[in-house]
C-alpha positions in Angstrom: 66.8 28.3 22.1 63.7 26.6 21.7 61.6 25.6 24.4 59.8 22.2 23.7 55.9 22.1 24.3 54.3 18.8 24.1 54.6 15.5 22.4 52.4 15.7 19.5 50.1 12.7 17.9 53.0 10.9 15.4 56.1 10.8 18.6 57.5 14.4 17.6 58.1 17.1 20.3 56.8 20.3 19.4 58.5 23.7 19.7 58.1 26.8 18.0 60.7 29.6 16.5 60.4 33.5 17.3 59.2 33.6 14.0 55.8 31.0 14.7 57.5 28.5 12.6 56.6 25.0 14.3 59.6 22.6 14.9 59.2 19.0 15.7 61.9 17.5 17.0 63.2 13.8 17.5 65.4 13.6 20.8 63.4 15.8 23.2 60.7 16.0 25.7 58.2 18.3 27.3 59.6 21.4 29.5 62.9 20.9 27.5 65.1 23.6 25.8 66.5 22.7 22.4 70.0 24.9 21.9 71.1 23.2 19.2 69.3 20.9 16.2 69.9 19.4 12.8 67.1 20.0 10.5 65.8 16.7 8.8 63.1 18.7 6.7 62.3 22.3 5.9 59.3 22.9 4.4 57.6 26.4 4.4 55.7 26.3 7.7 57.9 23.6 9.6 60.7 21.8 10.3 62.0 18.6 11.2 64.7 18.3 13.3 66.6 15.8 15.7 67.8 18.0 19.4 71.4 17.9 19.5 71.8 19.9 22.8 69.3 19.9 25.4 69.4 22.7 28.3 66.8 21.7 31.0 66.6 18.0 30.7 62.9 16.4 31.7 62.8 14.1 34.7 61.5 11.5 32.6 64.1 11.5 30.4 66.8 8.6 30.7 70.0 7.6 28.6 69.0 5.5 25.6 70.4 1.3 25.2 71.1 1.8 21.7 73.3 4.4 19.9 71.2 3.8 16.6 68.1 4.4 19.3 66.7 7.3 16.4 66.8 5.0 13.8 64.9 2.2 15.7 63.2 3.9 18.7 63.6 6.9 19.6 61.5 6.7 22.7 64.4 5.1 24.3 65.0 8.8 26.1 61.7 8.5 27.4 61.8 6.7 31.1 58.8 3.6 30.3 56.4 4.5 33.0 56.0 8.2 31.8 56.2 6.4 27.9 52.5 4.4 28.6 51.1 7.7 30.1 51.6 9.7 26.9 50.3 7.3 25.0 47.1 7.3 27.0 47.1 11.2 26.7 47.5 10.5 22.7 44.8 8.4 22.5 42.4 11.0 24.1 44.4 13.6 22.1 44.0 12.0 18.7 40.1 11.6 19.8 39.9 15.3 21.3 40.6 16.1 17.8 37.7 14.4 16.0 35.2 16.1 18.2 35.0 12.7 20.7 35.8 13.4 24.7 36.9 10.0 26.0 38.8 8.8 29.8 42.3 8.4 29.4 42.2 4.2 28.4 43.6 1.5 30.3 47.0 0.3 28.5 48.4 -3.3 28.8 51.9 -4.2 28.4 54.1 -7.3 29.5 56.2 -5.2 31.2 59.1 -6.4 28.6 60.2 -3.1 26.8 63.6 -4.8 25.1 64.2 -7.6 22.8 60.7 -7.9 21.9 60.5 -7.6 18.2 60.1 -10.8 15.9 60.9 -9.0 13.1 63.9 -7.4 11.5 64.9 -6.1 8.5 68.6 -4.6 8.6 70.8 -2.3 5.5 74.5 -3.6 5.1 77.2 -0.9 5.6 80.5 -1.9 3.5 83.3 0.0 6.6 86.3 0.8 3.4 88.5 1.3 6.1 88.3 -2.3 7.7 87.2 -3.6 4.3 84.3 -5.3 6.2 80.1 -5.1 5.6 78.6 -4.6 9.3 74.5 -4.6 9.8 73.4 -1.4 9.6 70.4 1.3 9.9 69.6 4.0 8.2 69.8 7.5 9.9 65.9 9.1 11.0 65.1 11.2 8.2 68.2 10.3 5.5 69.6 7.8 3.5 72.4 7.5 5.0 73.0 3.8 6.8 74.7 3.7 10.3 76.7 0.5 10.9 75.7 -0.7 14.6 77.3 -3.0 16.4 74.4 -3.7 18.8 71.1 -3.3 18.8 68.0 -4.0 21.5 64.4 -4.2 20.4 65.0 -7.4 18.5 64.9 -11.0 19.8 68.3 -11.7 20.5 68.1 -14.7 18.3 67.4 -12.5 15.3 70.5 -10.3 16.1 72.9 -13.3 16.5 71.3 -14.3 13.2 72.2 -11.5 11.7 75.5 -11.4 13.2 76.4 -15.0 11.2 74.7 -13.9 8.3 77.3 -11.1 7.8 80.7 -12.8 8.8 79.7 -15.3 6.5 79.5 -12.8 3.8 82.3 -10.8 5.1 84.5 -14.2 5.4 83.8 -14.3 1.4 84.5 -11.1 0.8 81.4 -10.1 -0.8 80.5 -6.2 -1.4 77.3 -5.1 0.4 76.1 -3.0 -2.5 75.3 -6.1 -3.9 72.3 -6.6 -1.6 69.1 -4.3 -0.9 68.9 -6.0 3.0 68.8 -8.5 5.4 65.6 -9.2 6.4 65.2 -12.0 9.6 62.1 -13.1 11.6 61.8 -15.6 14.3 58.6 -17.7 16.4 58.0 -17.3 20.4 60.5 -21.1 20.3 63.6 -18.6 18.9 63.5 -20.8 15.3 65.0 -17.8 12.6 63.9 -17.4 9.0 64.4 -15.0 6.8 68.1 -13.9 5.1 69.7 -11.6 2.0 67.4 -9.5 -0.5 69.5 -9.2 -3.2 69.3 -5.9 -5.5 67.2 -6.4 -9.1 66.7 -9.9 -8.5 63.2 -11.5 -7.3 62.8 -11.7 -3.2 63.4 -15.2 -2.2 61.0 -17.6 -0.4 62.0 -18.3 2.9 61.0 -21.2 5.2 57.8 -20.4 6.9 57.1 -20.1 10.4 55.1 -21.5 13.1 53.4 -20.1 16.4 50.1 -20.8 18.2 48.1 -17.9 19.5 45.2 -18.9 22.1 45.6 -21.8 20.9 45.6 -22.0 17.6 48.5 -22.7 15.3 49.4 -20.5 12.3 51.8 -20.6 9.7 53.1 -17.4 8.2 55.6 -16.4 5.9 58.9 -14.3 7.5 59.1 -11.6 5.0 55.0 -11.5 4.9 52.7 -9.7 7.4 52.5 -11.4 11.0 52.1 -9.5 14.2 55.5 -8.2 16.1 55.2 -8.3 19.6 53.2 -12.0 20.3 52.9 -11.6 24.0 50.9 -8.2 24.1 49.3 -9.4 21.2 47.4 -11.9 22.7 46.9 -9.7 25.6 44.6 -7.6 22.7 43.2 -11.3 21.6 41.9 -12.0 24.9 40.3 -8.6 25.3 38.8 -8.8 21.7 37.3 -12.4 22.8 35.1 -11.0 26.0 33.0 -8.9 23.9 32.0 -11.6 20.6 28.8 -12.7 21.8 27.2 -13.2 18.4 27.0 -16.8 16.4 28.3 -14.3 13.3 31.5 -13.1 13.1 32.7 -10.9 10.4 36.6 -10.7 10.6 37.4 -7.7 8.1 41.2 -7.0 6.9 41.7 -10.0 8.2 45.7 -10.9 7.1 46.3 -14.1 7.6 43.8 -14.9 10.2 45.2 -14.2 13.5 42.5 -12.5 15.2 39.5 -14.0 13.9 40.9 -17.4 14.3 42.5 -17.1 17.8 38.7 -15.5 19.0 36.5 -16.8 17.1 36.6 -20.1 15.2 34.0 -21.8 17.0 31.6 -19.4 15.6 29.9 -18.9 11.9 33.3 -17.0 10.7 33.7 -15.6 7.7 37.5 -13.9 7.2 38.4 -11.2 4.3 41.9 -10.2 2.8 43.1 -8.5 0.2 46.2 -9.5 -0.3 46.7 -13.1 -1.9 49.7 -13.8 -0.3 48.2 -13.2 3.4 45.2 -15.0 2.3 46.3 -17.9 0.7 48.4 -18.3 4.5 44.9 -17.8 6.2 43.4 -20.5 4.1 46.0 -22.8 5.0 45.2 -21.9 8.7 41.4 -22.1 8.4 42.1 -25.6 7.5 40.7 -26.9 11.0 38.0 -24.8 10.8 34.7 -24.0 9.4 35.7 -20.7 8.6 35.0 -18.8 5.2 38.0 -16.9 3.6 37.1 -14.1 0.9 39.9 -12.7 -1.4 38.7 -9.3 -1.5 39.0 -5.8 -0.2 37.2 -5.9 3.0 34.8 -2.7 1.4 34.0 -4.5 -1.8 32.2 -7.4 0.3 30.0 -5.3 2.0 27.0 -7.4 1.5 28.5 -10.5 4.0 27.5 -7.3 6.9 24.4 -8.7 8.7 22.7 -6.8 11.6 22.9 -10.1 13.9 27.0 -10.3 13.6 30.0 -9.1 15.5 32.2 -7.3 13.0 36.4 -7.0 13.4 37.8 -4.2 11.9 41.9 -4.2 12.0 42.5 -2.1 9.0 45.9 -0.4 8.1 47.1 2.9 9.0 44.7 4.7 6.4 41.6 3.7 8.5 38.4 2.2 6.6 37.2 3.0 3.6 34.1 5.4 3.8 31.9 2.8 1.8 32.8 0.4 4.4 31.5 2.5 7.4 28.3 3.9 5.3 27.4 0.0 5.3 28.1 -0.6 8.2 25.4 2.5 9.6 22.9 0.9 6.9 22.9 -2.4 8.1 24.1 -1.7 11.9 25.5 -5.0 13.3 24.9 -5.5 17.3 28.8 -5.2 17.2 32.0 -3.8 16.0 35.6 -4.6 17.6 37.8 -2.2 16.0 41.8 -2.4 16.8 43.7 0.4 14.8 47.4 0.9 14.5 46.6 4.4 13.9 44.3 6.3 16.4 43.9 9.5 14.5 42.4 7.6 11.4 40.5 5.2 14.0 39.5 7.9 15.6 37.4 9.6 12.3 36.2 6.4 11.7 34.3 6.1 15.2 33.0 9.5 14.8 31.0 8.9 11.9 30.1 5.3 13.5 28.8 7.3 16.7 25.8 8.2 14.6 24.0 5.0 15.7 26.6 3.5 17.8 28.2 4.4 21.3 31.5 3.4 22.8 31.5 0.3 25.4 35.2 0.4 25.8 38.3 1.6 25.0 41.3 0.0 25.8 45.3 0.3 24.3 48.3 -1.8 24.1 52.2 -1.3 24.0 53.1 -3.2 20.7 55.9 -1.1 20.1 57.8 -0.2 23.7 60.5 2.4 22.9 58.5 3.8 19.5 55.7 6.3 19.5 53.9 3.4 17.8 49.9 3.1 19.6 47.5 -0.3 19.1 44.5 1.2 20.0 40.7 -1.0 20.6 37.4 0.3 20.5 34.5 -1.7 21.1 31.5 0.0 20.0 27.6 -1.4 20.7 24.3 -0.5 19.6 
């Protein structure tokens, strides 16, 4: 028996064998004992593992909507007002770590913890026995797909989608090997786009999308990058917005636009992406504007960095380049709005900014109810 310690930075519950070996576990909670586990991965000084028997169950913890809840979210055990307080104890965790003592942050959320995702992308199980394909996940650490029947972090409209999608194929008779997956994204109206990647041929293009976000309307490519929860997302926007006060705006890893657009296209904005598929969709959505849009990586155009700007960092899970940060210390812009997807990596990148900077605010949101997933923003001021 294992008791279970803490939820560590990352979702896992931590526990730890006679032997010192550490354990993190899927499918448990704090002040929990663990009788019984599958290992996922066994490496040399750990293990993964999903709890299969749990003696001492936690208070918080509550019976999940979804059997494929470990494939999906496996915070569905976790009861949602205890859920946003460990994610405020993450953020100062993941901080803690880095040498930097914040206050636990303020986290916003729409209160709607189900059905919330725009975005889907589903594996086809072919059930031999009923000679069917049904939509299906693939089991947390394996390869294995699960066929589901239901599922409850999507928009309904993308399930129902999905849903036609396969009893079309199913009526047929086609064999689901024959496709890599379904992939199926919708807009705030509940319009669907998306469908069937099919294996060793190109990805298709599918019809693109539209929403407005403080608004401003964007178009955006399903199986491309576009925010997943809208609501909470412009909960973040109108955050971000209260603290530009600059003519300059520097929108960095920009995507296809979304936040320098929605909270700043009145100023001097100048947007930079990497990708050419997100920027050639932020160029179409600048259209309206006076806004610049760079093809670049966001550390390569270091020299568009001016000391009277507001700089928006939103980089990906890695954090920002180093070069990018020594710049920014060199030329020391009045501001930086940083939102991060990642609070460890966020959090090393503000520690090394805290050589000329201090922190005005933090704040985090709930993106992802249900998933140990954390938006984290830092606003940091001269």
């Amino acid at each position: 028996m294992i008791k279970v310690e803490k939820i560590i930075p990352g979702g896992q519950a931590l526990g730890t064998e006679e032997s010192g070996k550490k354990i993190f576990f899927w499918n448990a909670l704090p002040g929990e004992t663990v009788d019984e586990f599958k290992a996922t991965k066994i490496k040399a000084n750990f293990t993964e593992a999903v709890a299969l028997k749990i003696i001492n169950e936690s208070k918080s913890r509550v019976n999940p909507k979804d059997d494929c809840f470990l494939s999906t979210s496996p915070w569905q055990i976790v009861n949602y007002d205890y859920e946003l307080e460990l994610k405020k104890s993450l953020v100062v965790e993941n901080f803690r770590e880095h040498g930097i003592k914040i206050e636990p942050p303020e986290i916003f959320t729409d209160g709607r913890d189900y059905f919330y995702r725009n975005k889907m992308e589903y594996a086809l199980y072919f059930d031999n026995e009923k000679n069917k394909i049904s939509l299906a996940f693939h089991a947390r650490g394996s390869h294995r797909k699960i066929p589901i029947e239901s599922s409850s972090i999507e928009r309904p409209e993308i399930f129902a989608a999905a849903k036609k999608i396969v009893d079309d194929l199913n009526d047929r008779h086609e064999e689901a090997r024959k496709y890599q997956s379904l992939l199926l994204r919708c807009n705030q109206k509940g319009e669907v786009s998306g469908g069937l990647f099919e294996n060793r041929k190109p990805h298709p293009v599918f019809k693109n999308l539209n929403d407005t976000i403080l608004g401003q309307e964007y178009s955006y490519s399903p199986n491309g990058f576009f925010q997943i929860n809208l609501p909470v997302y412009e909960m973040a926007l109108k955050e971000i917005k209260k603290h530009i006060k600059t003519e300059k705006v520097l929108d960095l890893y920009s995507g296809v636009g979304t936040i320098g657009l929605s909270v700043a296209r009145d100023k001097n904005l100048t947007l930079v992406e990497c990708d050419k598929t997100a920027y050639n969709e932020m160029v179409k959505n600048c259209k309206i504007t006076n806004a610049t849009a760079i093809l670049d990586k966001s550390e390569n155009v270091t020299n568009y960095i001016e000391p009277d700007q507001t700089v928006i960092l939103d980089p990906p899970r890695a954090g920002c380049d180093k070069k990018l940060i020594d710049k920014l210390l060199e030329v020391a812009p009045k501001k930086i709005i940083y939102l991060s997807c990642n609070p460890a990596t966020q959090a090393r990148d503000v520690k090394l900014l805290l050589e000329k900077y201090r922190i005005e605010t933090v704040k985090t949101f709930n993106f992802f109810p249900h998933t140990p997933h954390i938006e984290n923003l830092i606003v940091l001021s001269l």
